[in-house]
LUMMARDO-34818 format. One line per 10 residues: number of its first residue (from 1); for each residue y, x, z of N, C-alpha, C. Coordinates in steps of 0.2 Angstrom, whole numbers, plus 2048, in hexadecimal, padded with zeros to 3 digits. Layout:
// LUMMARDO-34818
NUM) Y/X/Z/Y/X/Z/Y/X/Z  ...
This chain:
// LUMMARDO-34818
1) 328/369/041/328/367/048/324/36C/04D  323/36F/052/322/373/056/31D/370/05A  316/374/05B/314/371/05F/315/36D/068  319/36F/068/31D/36E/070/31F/366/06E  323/367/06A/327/35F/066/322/35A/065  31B/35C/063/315/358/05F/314/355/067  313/359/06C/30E/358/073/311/352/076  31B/351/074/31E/34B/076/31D/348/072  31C/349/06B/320/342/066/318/33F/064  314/341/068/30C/33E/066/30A/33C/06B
11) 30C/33C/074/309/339/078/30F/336/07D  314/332/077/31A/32E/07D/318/329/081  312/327/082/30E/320/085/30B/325/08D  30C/32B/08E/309/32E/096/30E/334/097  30D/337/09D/310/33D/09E/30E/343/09C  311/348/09A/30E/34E/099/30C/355/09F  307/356/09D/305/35D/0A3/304/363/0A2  30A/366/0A4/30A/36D/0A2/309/36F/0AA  304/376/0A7/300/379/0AD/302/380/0AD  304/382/0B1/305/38A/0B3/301/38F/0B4
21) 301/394/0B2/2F8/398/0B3/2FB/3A0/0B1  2FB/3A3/0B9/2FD/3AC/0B6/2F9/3AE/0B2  2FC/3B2/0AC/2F4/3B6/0A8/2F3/3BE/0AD  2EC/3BD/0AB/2EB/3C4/0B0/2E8/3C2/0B6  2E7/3B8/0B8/2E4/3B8/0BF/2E1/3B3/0BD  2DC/3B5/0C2/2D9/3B6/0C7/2D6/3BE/0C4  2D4/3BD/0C1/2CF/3C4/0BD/2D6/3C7/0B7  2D7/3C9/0B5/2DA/3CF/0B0/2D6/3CB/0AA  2D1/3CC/0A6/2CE/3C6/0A2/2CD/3BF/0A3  2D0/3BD/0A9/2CD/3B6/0A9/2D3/3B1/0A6
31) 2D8/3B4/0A2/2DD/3AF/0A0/2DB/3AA/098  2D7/3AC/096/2D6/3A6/090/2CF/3A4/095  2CE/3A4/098/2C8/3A0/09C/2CE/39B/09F  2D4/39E/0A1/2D6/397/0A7/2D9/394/0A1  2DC/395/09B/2DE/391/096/2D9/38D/093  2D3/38F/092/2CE/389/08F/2CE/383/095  2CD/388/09A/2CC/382/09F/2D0/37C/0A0  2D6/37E/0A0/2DD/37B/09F/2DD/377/09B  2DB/378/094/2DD/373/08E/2D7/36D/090  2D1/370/092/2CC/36C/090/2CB/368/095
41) 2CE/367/09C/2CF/364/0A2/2D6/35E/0A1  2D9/360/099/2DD/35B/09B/2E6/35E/09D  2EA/362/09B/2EF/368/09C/2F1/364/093  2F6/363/095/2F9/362/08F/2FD/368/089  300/36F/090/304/375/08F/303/376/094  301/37C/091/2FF/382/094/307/387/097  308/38B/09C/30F/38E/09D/30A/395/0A0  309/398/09A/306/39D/09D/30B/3A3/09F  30B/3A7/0A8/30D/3AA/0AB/30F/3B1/0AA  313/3B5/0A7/311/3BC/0A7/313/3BF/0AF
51) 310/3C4/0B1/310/3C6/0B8/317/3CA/0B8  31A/3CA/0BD/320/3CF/0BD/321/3D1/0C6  322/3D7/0C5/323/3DB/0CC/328/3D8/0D1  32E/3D4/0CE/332/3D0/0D1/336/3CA/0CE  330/3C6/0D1/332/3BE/0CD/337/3BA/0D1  33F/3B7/0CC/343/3B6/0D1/343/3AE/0D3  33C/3AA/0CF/33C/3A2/0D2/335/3A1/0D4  332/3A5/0D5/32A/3A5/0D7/328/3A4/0DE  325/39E/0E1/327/3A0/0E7/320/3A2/0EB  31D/3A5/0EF/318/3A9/0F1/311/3A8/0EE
61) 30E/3A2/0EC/309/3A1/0E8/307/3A5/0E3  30E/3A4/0DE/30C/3A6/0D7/30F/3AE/0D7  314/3AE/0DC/315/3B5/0DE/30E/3BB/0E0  30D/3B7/0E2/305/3BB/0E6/300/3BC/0DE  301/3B6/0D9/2FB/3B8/0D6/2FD/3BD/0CF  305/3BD/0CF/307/3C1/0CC/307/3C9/0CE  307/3C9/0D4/304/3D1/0D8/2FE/3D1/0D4  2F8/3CE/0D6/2F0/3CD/0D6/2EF/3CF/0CE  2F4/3CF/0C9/2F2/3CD/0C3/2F5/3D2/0BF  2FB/3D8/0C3/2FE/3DE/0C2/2FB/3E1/0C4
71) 2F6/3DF/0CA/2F1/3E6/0CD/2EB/3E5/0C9  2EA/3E0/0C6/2E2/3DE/0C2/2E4/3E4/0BB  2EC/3E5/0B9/2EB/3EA/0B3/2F0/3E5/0AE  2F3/3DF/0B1/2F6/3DA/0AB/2FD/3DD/0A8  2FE/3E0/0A3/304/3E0/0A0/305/3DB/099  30D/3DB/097/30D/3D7/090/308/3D7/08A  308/3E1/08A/303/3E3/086/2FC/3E1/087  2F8/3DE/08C/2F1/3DD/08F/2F2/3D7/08C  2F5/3D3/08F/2F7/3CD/08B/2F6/3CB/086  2FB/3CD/081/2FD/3CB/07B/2F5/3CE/076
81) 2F0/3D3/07A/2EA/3D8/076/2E6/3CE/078  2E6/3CC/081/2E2/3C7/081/2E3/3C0/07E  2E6/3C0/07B/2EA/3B9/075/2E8/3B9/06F  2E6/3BE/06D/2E5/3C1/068/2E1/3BB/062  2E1/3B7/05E/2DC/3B1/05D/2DB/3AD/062  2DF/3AC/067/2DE/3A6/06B/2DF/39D/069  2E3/39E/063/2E5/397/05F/2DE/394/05B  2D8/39B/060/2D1/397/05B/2CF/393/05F  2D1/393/066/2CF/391/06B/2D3/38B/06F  2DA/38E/070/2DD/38B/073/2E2/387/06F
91) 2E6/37F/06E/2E7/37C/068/2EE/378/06C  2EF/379/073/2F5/375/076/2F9/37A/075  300/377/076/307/37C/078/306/382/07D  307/387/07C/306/38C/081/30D/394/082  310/38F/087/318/392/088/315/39B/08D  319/39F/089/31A/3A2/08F/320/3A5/092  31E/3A3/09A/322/3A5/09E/323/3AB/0A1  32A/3AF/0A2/32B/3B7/0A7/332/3B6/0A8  333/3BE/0A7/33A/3BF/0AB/33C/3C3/0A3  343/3C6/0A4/346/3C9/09F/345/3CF/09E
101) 343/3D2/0A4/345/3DB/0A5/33C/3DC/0A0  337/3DB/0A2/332/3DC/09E/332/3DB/098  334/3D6/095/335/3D3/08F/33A/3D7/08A  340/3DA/08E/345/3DF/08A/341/3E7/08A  33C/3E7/090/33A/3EE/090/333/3EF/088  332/3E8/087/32C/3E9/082/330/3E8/07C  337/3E6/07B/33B/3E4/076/33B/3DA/073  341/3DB/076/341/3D5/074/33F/3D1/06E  341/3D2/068/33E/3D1/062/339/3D1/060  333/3D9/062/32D/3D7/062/32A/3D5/066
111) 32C/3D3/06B/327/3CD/06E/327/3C7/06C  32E/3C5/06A/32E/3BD/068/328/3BE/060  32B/3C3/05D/325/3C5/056/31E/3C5/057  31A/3CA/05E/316/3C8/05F/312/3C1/063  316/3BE/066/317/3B6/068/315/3B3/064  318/3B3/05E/31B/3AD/058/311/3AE/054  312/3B4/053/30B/3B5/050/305/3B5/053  304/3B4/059/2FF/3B3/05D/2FE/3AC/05C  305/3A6/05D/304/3A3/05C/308/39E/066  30A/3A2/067/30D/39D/06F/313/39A/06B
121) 314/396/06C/319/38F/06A/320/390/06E  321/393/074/328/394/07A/328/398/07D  330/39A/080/330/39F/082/334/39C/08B  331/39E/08E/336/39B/095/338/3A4/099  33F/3A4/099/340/3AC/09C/346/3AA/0A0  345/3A6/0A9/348/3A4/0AC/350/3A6/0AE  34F/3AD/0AD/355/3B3/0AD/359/3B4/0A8  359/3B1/0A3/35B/3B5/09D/361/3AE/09C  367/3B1/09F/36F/3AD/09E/36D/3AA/097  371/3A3/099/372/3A1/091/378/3A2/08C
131) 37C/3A7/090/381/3A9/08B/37F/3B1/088  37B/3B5/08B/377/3B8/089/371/3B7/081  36F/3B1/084/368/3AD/080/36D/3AB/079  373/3A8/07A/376/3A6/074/37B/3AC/06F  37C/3B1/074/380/3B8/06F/37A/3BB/06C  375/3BE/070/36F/3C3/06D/368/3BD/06C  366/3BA/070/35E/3B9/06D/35D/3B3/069  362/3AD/069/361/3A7/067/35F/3A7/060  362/3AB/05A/35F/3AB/055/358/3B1/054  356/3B4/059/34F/3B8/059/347/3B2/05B
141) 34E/3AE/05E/346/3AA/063/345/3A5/05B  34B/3A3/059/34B/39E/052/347/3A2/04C  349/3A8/04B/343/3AB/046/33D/3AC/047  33B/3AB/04C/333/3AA/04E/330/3A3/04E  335/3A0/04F/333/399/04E/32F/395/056  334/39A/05C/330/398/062/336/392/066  332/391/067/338/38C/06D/33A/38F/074  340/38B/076/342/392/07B/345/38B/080  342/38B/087/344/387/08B/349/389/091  34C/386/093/352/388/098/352/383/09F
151) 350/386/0A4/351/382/0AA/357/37F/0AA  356/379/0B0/35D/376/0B4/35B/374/0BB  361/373/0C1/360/374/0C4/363/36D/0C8  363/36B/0CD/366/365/0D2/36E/368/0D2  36F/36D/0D2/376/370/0D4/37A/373/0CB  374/371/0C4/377/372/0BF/37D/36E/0BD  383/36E/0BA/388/369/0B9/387/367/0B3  389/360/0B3/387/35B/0AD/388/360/0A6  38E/363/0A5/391/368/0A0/38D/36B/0A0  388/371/0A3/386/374/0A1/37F/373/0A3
161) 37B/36B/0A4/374/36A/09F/374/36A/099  37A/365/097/37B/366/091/37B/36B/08D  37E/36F/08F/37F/376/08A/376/379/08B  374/377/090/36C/37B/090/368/377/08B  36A/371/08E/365/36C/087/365/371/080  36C/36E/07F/36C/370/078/36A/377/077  36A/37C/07B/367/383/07A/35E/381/079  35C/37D/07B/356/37C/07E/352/37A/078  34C/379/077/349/377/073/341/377/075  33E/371/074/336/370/078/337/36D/07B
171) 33A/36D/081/33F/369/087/342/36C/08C  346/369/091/348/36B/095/345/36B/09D  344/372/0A1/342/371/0A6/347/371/0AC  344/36A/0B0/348/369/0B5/344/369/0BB  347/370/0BE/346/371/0C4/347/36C/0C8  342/36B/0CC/344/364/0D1/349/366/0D8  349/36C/0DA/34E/36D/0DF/351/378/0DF  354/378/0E2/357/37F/0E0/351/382/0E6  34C/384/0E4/349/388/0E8/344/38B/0E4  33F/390/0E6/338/391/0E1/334/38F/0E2
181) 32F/391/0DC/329/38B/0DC/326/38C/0E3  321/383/0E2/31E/384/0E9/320/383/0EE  326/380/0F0/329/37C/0F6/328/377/0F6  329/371/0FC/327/36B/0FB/32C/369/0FC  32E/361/0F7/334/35E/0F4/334/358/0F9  33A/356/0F8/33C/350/0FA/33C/34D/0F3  336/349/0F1/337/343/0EB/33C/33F/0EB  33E/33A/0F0/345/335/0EE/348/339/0EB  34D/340/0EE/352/344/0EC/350/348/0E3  349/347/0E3/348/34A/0DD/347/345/0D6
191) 346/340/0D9/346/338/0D5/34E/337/0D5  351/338/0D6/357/333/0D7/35B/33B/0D1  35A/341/0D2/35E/347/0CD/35B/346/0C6  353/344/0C6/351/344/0C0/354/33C/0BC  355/336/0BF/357/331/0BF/35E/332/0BA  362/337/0BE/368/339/0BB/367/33D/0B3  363/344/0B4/361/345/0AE/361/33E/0A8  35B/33B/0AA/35A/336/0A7/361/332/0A3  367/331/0A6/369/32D/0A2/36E/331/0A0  36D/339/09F/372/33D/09A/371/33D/093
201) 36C/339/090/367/339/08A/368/33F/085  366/343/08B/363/34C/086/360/34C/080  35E/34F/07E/35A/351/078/353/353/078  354/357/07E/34E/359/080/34A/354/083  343/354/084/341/351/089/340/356/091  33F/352/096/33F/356/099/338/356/09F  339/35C/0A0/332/35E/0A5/333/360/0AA  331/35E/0B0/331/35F/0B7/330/364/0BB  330/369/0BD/32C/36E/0C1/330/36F/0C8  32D/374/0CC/32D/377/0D2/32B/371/0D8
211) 324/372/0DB/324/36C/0DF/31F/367/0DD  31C/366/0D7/318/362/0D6/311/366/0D8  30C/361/0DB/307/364/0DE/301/360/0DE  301/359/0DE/2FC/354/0DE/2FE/34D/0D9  2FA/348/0DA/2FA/344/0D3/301/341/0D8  301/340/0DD/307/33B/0DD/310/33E/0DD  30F/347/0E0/316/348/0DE/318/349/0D5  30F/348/0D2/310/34A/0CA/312/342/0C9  311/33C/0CB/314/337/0C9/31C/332/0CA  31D/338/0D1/322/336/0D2/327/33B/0CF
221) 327/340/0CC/32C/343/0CA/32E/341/0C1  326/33E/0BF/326/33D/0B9/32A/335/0B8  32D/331/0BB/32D/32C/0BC/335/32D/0B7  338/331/0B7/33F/332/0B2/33E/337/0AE  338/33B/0AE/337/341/0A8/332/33F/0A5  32F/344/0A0/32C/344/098/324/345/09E  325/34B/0A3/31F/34E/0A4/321/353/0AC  31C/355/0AE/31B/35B/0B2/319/360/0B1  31C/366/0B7/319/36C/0B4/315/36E/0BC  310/371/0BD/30B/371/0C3/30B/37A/0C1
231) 30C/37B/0C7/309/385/0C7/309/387/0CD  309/385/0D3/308/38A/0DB/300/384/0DA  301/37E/0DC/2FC/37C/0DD/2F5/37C/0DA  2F6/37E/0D3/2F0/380/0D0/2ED/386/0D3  2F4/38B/0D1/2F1/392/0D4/2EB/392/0DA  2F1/38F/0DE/2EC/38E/0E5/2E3/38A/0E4  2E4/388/0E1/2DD/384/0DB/2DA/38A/0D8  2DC/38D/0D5/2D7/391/0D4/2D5/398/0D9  2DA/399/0DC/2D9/39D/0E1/2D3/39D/0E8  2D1/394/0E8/2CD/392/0EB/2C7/391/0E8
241) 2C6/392/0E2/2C1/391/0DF/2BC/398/0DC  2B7/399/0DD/2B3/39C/0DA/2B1/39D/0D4  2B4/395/0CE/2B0/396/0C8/2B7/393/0C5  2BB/396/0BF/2C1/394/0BD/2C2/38E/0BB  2B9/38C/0B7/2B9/386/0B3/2B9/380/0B9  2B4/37F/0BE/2B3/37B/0C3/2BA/379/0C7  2BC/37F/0C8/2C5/37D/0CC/2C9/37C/0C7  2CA/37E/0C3/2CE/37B/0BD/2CC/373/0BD  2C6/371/0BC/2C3/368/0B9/2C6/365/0C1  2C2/369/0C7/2C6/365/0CD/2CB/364/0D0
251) 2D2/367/0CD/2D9/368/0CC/2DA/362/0CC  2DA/363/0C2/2DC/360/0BF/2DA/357/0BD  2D5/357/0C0/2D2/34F/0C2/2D5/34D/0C9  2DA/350/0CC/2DD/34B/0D3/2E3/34A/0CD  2E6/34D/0CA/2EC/34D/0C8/2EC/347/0C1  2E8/347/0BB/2E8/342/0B7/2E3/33B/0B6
């Protein structure tokens, strides 16, 4: 069983929190600082951000800290050198998210090879077609042993959740409205799609993101899902804060 699978099948009595955090920011070194933080504040999954020059769901927060964290010096190779032994440290699920074109330029296979061996549990590449995913990568991400998550959207057809489900593995993320991170939602509209989700009885469980921001949109969106995913709002949390750990702890205490 996968660590991602363990994070549900161990804690069905609450919702889950997956927290978003660009590597590379605030400081170029400060990304296993904002991961302890995370874990140890209470972050159930971590989604750790690779920075990319043209992100196509990011909306100006995390866009802005993916500039900050290209200019700090962050590439996959920086990365993957700062991960290095992290599994001594760090012990939750820890997905990482990007785009495709980076990911093909460093090769596909060794990155999932070096993923797998570092020890990150998923792989979320919001570009990466799923008929693409199923001709070339779906038995590259299964030989690493990584889980590979696929969005959906308000305007995804019932048909093709399903086909995502199934492609999906660790769970499924459901975008709360067609737009990128960090816009503010219309909850009824968002409660009433995930309601739907809800009685499609997926396989997945499923995770919330785009728009959640404080403990109440975190409740109301979890009230038909597994859990939440939080990433402009933290940002902006860390961004305001001087010491990673201190805005990390005061985050994450309005939220759980």
């Amino acid at each position: 069983m996968s660590r991602i699978k363990d994070t549900f099948s161990n804690n069905t009595d609450r919702k889950i929190l997956n927290v978003y955090c660009t590597a590379g920011y605030p400081q170029l070194n400060s990304t296993l600082e904002v991961m302890e933080a995370l874990q140890k504040d209470g972050a159930d999954i971590i989604e750790l951000g690779i920075p990319y020059s043209d992100p196509l769901a990011d909306g100006e927060v995390i866009q802005n800290s993916g500039a900050i964290a290209l200019e700090n010096g962050m590439t996959i190779e920086v990365l993957f050198q700062q991960l290095e032994n992290f599994r001594d440290k760090i012990h939750i699920p820890v997905i990482l998210m990007g785009y495709l074109n980076p990911v093909l330029q460093y090769g596909f296979e060794e990155f999932c090879k070096k993923a797998s061996e570092l020890g990150i549990d998923g792989l979320i590449l919001p570009d990466l077609p799923e008929y693409e995913f199923e001709a070339n990568y779906r038995q590259i991400v299964k030989k690493y042993q990584l889980d590979f998550i696929f969005l959906v959207t308000p305007e995804t057809s019932i048909a093709r959740i399903r086909q995502l489900d199934e492609l999906s593995t660790g769970f499924l993320y459901a975008v709360s409205s067609s737009s990128t991170t960090g816009s503010d939602k219309n909850f009824t509209d968002v409660e009433k799609y995930l309601g739907k989700l809800e009685t499609l009885g997926l396989k997945n469980p499923i995770m919330v993101g785009f728009g959640i921001k404080d403990k109440a949109t975190f409740e109301s969106a979890t009230k038909h899902a597994a859990g939440a995913i939080i990433g402009t709002a933290y940002i902006k949390a860390l961004t305001a804060s001087d010491d990673i750990e201190e805005g990390t702890h005061a985050f994450l205490e309005t939220i759980k």
